[in-house]
N, C-alpha and C positions, 0 to 999 in steps of 0.2 A: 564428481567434482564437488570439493568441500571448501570453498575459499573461505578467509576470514572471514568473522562476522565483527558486528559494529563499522565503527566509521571507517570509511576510506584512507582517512590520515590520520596521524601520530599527534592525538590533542595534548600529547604530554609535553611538548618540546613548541613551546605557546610565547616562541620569538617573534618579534616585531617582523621580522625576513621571513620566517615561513607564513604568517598572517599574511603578509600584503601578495604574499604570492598566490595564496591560495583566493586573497580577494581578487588578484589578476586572474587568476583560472573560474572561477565564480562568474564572470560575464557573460562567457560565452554559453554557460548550460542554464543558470537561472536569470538572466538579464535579457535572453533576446524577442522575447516578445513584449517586454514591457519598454524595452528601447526602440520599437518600431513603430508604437503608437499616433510618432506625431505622422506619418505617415498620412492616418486616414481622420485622424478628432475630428478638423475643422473640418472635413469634408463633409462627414457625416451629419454633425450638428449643422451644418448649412444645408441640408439637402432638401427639405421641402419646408418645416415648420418654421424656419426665422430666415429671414433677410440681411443682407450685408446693410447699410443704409451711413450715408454721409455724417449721421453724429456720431457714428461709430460706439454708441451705446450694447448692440450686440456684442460685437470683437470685442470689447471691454470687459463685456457682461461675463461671457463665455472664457474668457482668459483666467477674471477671479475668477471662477468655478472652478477653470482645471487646475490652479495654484493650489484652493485651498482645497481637494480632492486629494491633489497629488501627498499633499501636508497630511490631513490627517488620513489615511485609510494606510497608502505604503508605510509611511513611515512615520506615523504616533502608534495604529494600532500594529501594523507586524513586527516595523523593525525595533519596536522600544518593550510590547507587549507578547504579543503573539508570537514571536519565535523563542520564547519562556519556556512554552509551553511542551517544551519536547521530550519523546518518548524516548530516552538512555540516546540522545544526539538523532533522535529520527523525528520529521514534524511529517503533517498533512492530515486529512481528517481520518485514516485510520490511525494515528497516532495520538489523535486527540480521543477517540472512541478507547481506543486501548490504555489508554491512563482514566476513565472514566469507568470501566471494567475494574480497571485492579482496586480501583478504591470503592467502589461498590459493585456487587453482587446484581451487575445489570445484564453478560455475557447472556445470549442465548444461543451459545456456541456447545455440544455436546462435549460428551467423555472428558470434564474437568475433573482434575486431580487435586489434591491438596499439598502434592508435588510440585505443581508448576509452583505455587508460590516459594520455593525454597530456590529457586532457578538467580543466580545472580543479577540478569538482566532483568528480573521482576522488578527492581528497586521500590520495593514499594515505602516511603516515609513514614512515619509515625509521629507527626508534631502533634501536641495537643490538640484535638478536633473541642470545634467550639460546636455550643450546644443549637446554633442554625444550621451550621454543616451537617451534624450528627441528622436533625431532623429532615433536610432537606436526602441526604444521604438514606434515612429511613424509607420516608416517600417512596424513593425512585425504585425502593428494593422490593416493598410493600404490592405496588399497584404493579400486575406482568402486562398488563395492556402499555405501561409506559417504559416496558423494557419493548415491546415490536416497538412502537413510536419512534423511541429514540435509534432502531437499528436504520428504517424506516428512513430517519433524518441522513442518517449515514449514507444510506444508497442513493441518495436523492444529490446530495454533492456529489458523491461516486459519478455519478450518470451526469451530472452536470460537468465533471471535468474531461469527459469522454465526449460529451457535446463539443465541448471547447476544441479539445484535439481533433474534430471534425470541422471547425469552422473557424478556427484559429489559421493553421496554412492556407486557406483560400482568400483571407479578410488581407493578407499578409503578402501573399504573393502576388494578386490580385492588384493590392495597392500600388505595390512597388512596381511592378509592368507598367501603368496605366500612367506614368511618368512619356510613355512613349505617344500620349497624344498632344505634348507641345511639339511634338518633330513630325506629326505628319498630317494629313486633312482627315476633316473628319471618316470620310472613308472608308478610309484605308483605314483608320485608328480602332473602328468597330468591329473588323473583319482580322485585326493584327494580336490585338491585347489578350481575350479570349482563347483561340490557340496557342499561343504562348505562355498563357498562365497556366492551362492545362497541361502540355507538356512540360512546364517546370516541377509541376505536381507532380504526375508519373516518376518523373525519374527522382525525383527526393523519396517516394517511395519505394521504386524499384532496387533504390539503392540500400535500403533498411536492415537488409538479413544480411551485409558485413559489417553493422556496430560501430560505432559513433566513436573508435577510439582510434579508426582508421584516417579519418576527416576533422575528428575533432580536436584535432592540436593548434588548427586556424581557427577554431570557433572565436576563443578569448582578444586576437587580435583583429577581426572583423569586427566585433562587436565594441572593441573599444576606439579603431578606425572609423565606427560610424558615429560613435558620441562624442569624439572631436570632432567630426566632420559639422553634426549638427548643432552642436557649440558653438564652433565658427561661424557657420551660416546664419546664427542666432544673434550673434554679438553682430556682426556684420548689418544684421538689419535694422536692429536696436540703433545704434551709429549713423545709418544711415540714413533710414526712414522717421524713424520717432524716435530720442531720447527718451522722451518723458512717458514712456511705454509702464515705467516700472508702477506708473502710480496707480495704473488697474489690476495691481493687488492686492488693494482696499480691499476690504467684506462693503464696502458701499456699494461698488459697480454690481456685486450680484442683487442686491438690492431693486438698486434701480433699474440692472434687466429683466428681473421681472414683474416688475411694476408696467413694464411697455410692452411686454413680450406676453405677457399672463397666462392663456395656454398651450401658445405653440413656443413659450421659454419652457414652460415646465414637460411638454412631450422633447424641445433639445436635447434634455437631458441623458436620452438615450444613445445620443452621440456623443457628448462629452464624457459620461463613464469609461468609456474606452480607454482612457488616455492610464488608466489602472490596470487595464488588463496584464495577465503576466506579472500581478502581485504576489497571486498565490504560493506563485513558482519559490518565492522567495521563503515559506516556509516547507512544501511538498519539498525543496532538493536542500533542505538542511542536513542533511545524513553524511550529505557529500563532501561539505563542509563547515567550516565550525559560526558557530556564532558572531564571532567578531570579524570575520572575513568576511559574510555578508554583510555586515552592519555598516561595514568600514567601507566599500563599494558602492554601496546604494548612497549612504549619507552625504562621499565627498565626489563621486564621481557622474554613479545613475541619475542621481537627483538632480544636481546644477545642472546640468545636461539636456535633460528635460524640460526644467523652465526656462532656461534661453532658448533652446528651438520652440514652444510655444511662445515667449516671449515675442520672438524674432519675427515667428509668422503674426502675430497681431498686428507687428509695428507696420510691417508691411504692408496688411491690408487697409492698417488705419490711413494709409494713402495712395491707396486701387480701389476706389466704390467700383469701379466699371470696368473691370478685365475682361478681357477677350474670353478665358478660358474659365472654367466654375473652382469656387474655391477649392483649392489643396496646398501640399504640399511643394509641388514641384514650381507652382507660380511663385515663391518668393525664395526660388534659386536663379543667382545672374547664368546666364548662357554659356559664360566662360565655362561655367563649372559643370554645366546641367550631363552633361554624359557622366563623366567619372561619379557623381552622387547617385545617377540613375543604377549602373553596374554594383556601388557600394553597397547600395537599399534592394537593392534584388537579392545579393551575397545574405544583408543580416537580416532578412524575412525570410531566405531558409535556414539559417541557425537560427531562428524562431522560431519558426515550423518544426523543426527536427529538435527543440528540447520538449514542445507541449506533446508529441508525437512521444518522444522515452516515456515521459510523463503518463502518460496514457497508458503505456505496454504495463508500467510501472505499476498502474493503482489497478488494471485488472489483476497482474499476479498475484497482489495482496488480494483482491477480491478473491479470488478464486481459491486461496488457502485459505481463508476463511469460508469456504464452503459456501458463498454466498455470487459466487460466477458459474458455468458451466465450464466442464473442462477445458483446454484449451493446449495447444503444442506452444510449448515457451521453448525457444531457444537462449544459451547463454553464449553470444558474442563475443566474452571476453574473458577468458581464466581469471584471471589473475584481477581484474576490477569488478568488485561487487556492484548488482545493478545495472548493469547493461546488459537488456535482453532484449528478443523480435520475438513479437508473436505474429504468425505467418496467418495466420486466420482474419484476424484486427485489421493487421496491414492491411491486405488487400479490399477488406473490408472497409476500412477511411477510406483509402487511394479512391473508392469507387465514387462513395459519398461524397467527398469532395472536390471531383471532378464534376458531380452532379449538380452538386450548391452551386459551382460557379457556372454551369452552365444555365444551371436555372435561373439563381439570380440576376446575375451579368452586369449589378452594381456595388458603389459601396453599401449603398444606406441599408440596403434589405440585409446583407450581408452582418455590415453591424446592427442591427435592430437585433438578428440571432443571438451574435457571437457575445453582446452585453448582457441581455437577459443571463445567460448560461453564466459568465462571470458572478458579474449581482448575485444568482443563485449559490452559486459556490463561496462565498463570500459568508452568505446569510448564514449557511451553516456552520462555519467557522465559527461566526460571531457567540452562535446560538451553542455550541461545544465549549468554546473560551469560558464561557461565564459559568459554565459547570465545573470547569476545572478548577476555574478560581475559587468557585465553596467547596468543592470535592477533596480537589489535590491540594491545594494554597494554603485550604482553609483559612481567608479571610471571608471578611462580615458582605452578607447578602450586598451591601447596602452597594459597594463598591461594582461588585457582580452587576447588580441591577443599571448599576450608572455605566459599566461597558455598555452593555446590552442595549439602553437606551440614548446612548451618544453616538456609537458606529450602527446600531442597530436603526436608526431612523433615518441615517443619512443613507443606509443601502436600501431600505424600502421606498426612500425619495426616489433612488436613481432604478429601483426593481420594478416600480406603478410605472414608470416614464415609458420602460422596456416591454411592460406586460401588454399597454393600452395599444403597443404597435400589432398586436398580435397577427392580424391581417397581412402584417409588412415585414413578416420574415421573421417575426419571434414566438409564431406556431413550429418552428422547426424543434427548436431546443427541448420546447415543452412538450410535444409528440416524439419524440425521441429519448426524452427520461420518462416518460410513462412509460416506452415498451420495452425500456432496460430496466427500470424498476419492478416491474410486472415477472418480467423475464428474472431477475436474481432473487424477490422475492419467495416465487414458485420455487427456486430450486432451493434458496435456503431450505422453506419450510420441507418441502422434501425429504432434504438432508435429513431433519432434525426427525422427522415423522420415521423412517427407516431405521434410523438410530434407538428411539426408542423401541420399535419393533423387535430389534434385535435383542435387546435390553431384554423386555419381556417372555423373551422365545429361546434366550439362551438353554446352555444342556449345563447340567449337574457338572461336577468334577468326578461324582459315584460311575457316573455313565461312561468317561473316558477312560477311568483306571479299571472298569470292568471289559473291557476291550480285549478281546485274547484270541487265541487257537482254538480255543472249546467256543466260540460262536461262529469260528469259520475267517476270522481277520490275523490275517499276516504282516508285521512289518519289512518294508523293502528297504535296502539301503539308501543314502541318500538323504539328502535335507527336506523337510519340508514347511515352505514359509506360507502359515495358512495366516491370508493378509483380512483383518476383524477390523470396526472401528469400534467394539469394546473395550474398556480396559481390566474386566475382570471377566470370568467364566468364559465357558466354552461358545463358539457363535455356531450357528444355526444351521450356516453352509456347512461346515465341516461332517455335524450329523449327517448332512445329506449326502456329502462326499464319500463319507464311509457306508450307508447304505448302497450309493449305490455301486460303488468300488472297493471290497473289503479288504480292503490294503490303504496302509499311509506310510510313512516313512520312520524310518530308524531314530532319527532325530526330528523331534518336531516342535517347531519354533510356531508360537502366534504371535503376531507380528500387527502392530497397532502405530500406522504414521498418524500423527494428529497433530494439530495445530493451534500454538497459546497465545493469549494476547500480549506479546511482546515482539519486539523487532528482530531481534537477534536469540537464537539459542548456542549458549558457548560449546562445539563440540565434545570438552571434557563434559555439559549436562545433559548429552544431546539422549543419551541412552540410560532407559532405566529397563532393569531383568530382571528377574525371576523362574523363579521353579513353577509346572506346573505338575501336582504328584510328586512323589519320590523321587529321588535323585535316579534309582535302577528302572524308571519307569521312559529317562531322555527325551521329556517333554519340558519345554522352556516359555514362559512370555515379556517380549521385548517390546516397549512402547518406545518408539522413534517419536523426540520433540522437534517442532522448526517453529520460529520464529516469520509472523505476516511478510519479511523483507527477505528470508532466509533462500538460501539455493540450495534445491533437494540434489542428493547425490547420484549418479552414474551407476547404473546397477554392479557393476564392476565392481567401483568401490564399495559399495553399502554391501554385497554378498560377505567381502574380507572382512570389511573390517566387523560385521556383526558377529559374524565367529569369531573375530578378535576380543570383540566382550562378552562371549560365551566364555570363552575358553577365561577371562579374566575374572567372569563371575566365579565360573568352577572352582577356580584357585580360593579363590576370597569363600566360596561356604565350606572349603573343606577348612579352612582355616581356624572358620568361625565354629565348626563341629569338631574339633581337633580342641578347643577351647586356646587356640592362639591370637585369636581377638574375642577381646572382653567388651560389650556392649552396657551401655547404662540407658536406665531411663524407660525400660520396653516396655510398653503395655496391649496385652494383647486384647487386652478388650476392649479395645477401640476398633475394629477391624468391620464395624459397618454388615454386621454378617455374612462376611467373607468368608470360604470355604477354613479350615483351619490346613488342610492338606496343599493349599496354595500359598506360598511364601510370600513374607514381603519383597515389594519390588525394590533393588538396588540400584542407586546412581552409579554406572561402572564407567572412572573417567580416565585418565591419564595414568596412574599410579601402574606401577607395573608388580605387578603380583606372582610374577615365575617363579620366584628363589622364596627362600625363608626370609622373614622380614626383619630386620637387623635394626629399626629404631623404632621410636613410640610419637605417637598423634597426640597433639593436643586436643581439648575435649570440644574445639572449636576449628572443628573440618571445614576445611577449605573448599571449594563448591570443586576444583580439580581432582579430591581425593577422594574415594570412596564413603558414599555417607547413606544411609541404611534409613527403615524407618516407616514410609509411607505409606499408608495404608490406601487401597485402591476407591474409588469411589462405585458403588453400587446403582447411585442412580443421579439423574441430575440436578434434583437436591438435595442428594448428603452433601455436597460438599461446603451448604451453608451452615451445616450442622456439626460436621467435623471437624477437628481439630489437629492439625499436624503433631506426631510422635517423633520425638526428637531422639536419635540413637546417636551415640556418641561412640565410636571406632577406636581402640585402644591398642597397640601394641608392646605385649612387655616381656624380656627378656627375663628367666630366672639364674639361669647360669650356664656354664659354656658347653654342659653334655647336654643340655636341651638343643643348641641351638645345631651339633651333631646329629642329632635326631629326627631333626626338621628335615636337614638336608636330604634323607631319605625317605622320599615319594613315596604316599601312601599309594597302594595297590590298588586301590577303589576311585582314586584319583585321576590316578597314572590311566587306568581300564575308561575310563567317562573322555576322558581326552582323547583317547585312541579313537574312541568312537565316534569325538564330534570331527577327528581329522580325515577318520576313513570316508565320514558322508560327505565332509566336503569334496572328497576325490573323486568318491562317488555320483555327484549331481548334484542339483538343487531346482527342485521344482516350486514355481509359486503359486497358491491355489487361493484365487480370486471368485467371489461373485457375482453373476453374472445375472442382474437385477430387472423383474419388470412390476410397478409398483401398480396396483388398483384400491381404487380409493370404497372403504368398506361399507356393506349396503346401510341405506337410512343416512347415506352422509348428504350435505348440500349440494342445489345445484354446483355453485360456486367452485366448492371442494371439487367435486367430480368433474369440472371442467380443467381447474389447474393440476390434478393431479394424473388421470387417465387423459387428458391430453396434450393438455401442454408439458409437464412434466418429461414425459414417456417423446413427446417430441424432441424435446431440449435431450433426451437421453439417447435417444437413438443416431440424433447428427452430431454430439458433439463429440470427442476422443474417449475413450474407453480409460477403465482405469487403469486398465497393463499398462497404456501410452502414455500417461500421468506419473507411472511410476516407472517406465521405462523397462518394463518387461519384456527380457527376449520372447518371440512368438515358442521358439522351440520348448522352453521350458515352463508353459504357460500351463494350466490347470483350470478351466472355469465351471462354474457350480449350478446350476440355473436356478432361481427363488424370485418368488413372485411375495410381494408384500403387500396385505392387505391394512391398510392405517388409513 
């Protein structure tokens, strides 16, 4: 399965009617957790540290807070600033780490190419770099301790929005059940709310692996049925209760509540951040849609919406010191209404639930093609909609967790003291990524950088100390749970990268392959064989062992390298770059398959055809090129990084169809669609700071019309290498994998030899194999056994 890549919609066709629709569709997947908020704030922030009290200087206090919160973090820094920032229409912080990569030399991602940068989704700009960027840009490239760091920062949001997607549906659903303790005694209320939240849990989870495109056609009108809803109720209390509600808007009331309040105002604050929750959203599902549909959603509809229902509930309480029931949400609903709000706010806290839940599935995938998750079974949901997957491992894995928080917790406040902290976290490192992109990519002056960093940057370590100090009260969960996801993706990165280079250094000759015959006792069999390397140059390791211990390979033999670039999308016209390995009579090839962090890998079905589809297209194209019917400029072969000379360069083979004789000419500014030549492989993983892209330029040119006679009759030698790559496909195709146990080599540290001989080797033996990862039929499976000592 190869669906589109890039956005989901047609940003060409940028009418007023397809924006406001798309900002209609927009509610329901990036608005529903940040529309549930009023929900639980004032619960929260009134649960132990402040008092409701007759001057109503709290309710005051607390209302400016969440005005000017709501003001600047949604919407000065994402929706004016932060959603800038995006990677070719994709936001979230692998997109912000992935534009901080292409603009410096920070990747500690293997087997980079000086390929990937020719990729059109690279977009990388070239405005004049001022001489702070250049240096700040030096730095980063300079010190490798500040390239872990900054991956470091990356997994640390990662793990914080996985927190989220565990304590977001419970904080959520939770709330909105707990509406049923004005209808009954206390009782019965303690014994009701709690099975009922959990069973609503279960089953939004059990219902996960049929995809969100099934149910979610009601998302967008749930969610916009409940920001009228609490509109109404907002204006309504306003009206009713206090008009002159609007004047604790001032910046004076937060002022003056904390002048009364002094420490248990400033631990509040842990419950008033909430009221942002579910701002992320609003850059992480930018991909979905465009710019100005969220912009245009939150500005005129999320936002007013918002501050009337907090509005509403102030006015309210400004005249209840003394309710029967603890402050919320459901006390400043009249009676008439109180069911149909309760039914409305149960409906949009699981379309709130179920978008941090995608969300979730969402930034493990990318983890996990960046080498920095352990495997994992992704399902794709939906053909034809990019982005909607289940991971069955996850799922069950929240569903369990989150039944558990709520039974542990069985409040709000512990509940939120979690779910904030993890927010605040995810936030900080946005803030702390924004301000690189700004000198990096923008390249404007530090000075501007430094003034984000410390405007958004102080007001989230205000509301990040309020969440920390609870630690006792529920916001050990978040932080115990990104150390053991952090610990956990770090080991398997470094892993990763440690294997990698192993391979690197343990590679075989090209001498060693081509000397391969009947005089050592090895026979080639019919048939394909895809020996799957994450090298991109020279022979891998397993292979030699394959042939030692089985002195037969295949007729046609393909090395076959899936890898993964810091970019969202790879265009399938650049998805494939080939090469010869040896002679053409020797029918050894190597195919480096690119995907993009958001990319959907293909169905082994498909990727068998069609890679013989760019076999058989490269053939055409080198006999072309050895026929001297394309003329190449520019070539330099000494750039090649001491690359074998008997291995070719690798070729982009995209769309162009190359069956017939070529009947027109290329201009010398090839299209990333047409065949474009050149690249030379990278040998280690820093040549690629050293080398420089060889631009070949692809020419085809007619001389006159008995040539073009001449053409039309199929070279023999041609015609012969085609037969042979159609007989192996008829033949079979085996795929011959690694099948890996790594030990960490003597004299290394404690440390080392704990994360790698066990936790490693842990993480590797329960998580999926890489047949499963790549969807290998079991029948035509191949595995190697190697043991790596790094």
């Amino acid at each position: 399965m190869d669906v589109d890549y890039g956005k989901c919609w047609d940003t060409s066709k940028k009418s007023w009617k397809s924006t406001l629709i798309l900002a209609y569709q927009s509610l329901g997947v990036v608005y529903g957790d940040l529309s549930i908020s009023p929900l639980y704030v004032y619960k929260s922030t009134f649960a132990e540290d402040i008092h409701h009290s007759e001057t109503n200087e709290e309710i005051f206090g607390v209302l400016s807070f969440v005005f000017w919160t709501l003001t600047l973090v949604p919407l000065f820094k994402y929706v004016f600033i932060v959603l800038r920032a995006d990677d070719n229409g994709e936001g979230g912080t692998f997109a912000l780490y992935s534009l901080i990569c292409r603009h410096a030399k920070v990747s500690l991602l293997p087997n980079r190419q000086v390929a990937d940068e020719a990729l059109s989704t690279y977009k990388l700009e070239h405005p004049p770099e001022t001489k702070n960027s250049s240096r700040m840009k030096l730095l980063l490239e300079k010190h490798k301790s500040l390239h872990t760091a900054l991956l470091i920062l990356v997994l640390l949001g990662t793990c914080m929005v996985i927190g989220d997607g565990l304590l977001t549906p419970a904080i959520s659903v939770f709330s909105a059940v707990s509406g049923l303790e004005l209808s009954m005694s206390r009782d019965h209320h303690q014994y009701a709310v709690i099975p009922i939240t959990c069973f609503i849990l279960v089953c939004l989870f059990a219902l996960q692996h049929y995809g969100t495109h099934r149910v979610g056609f009601c998302f967008a009108p749930i969610v916009m049925t409940w920001l009228l809803c609490i509109s109404a109720l907002g204006l309504y209390n306003i009206i009713h209760w206090n008009p002159q509600v609007y004047k604790a808007l001032s910046p004076y009331y937060m002022v003056k509540f904390l002048k009364k309040t002094r420490k248990g105002g400033w631990m509040s604050l842990g419950g008033i951040l909430l009221c942002i929750t579910g701002s992320e959203a609003m850059f992480a599902d930018l991909g979905h849609f465009s710019y100005a549909a969220i912009q245009i959603a939150f500005t005129f509809l999320v936002y007013p919406a918002l501050i009337l229902a907090y509005m509403g509930q102030a006015a309210f309480l400004s005249r209840h010191h003394h309710t029967i029931h603890k402050i919320g949400f459901y006390v400043s609903v009249p009676d008439c209404v109180r069911w149909p709000v309760l039914v409305i706010a149960i409906l949009a806290s699981v379309v709130g639930s179920q978008a941090i839940i995608s969300g979730t599935f969402s930034i493990i995938n990318q983890s996990q093609s960046l080498g920095c998750f352990p495997r994992v079974k992704v399902v794709h949901t939906n053909a034809k909609i990019h982005g909607q997957i289940y991971i069955p491992e996850i799922n069950w894995i929240l569903m369990i967790l989150c039944v558990a928080v709520t039974i542990g917790f069985r409040d709000t406040k512990h509940m939120g003291n979690a779910s904030g902290l993890a927010v605040m976290a995810v936030m900080l490192v946005t803030t702390c990524l924004t301000s690189l992109v700004i000198i990096l990519c923008w390249n404007k002056p530090p000075i501007l950088a430094l003034g984000f960093l410390l405007l958004f940057g102080s007001i989230e370590l205000l509301y990040f100390s309020a969440s920390v100090i609870k630690f006792l009260e529920g916001a050990w969960l978040p932080i115990l749970l990104a150390l053991f996801l952090v610990t956990v993706m770090f080991v398997w990165h470094y892993a990763t990268v440690k294997k990698y280079e192993y391979d690197l250094h343990n590679k075989v000759s090209l001498e060693w392959l081509l000397a391969l015959g009947p005089s050592l006792g090895i026979t080639r069999v019919p048939g394909i064989g895809l020996v799957f390397t994450d090298l991109t140059s020279g022979i891998p390791a397993n292979f030699s062992r394959f042939v030692t211990n089985l002195p037969a390979y295949h007729r046609i033999l393909v090395f076959v390298c899936v890898k993964s670039v810091p970019v969202p999308f790879v265009p399938p016209a650049e998805r494939y770059l080939v090469g010869r390995v040896g002679p053409a009579a020797h029918r050894s090839y190597r195919c480096i398959v690119r995907y993009g962090y958001r990319d959907v890998h293909q169905d082994v079905d498909s990727f068998e055809s069609e890679l013989v589809s760019r076999l058989a297209d490269f053939i055409r194209y080198d006999w072309y090129k050895a026929h001297g019917i394309i003329d190449t400029c520019n070539e330099d072969d000494g750039s090649r990084s001491g690359a074998s000379s008997a291995e070719c360069r690798l070729t982009v083979i995209g769309t162009l169809d190359l069956s017939g004789a070529p009947a027109f000419e290329l201009e010398e500014n090839v299209q990333p669609a047409s065949v474009s030549v050149g690249f030379p492989t990278v040998e280690s993983v820093t040549d690629v700071i050293e080398m420089q892209p060889v631009v070949r330029r692809v020419r085809f040119a007619i001389d006159n019309e008995s040539e073009v006679d001449s053409w039309g009759e199929m070279d023999a030698q041609l015609q012969e290498e085609l037969e042979d790559l159609y007989a192996a496909q008829q033949a079979g195709t085996a795929f011959v994998l690694g099948h890996s146990h790594v030990k960490a080599k003597q004299g290394s540290s404690m440390l080392k030899r704990l994360a790698i001989n066990y936790g490693y080797n842990f993480l590797r033996r329960n998580c999926r194999g890489a047949d499963v990862s790549l969807k290998v039929p079991p029948a035509s499976l191949l595995e190697v056994g190697m043991v790596y000592i790094v």
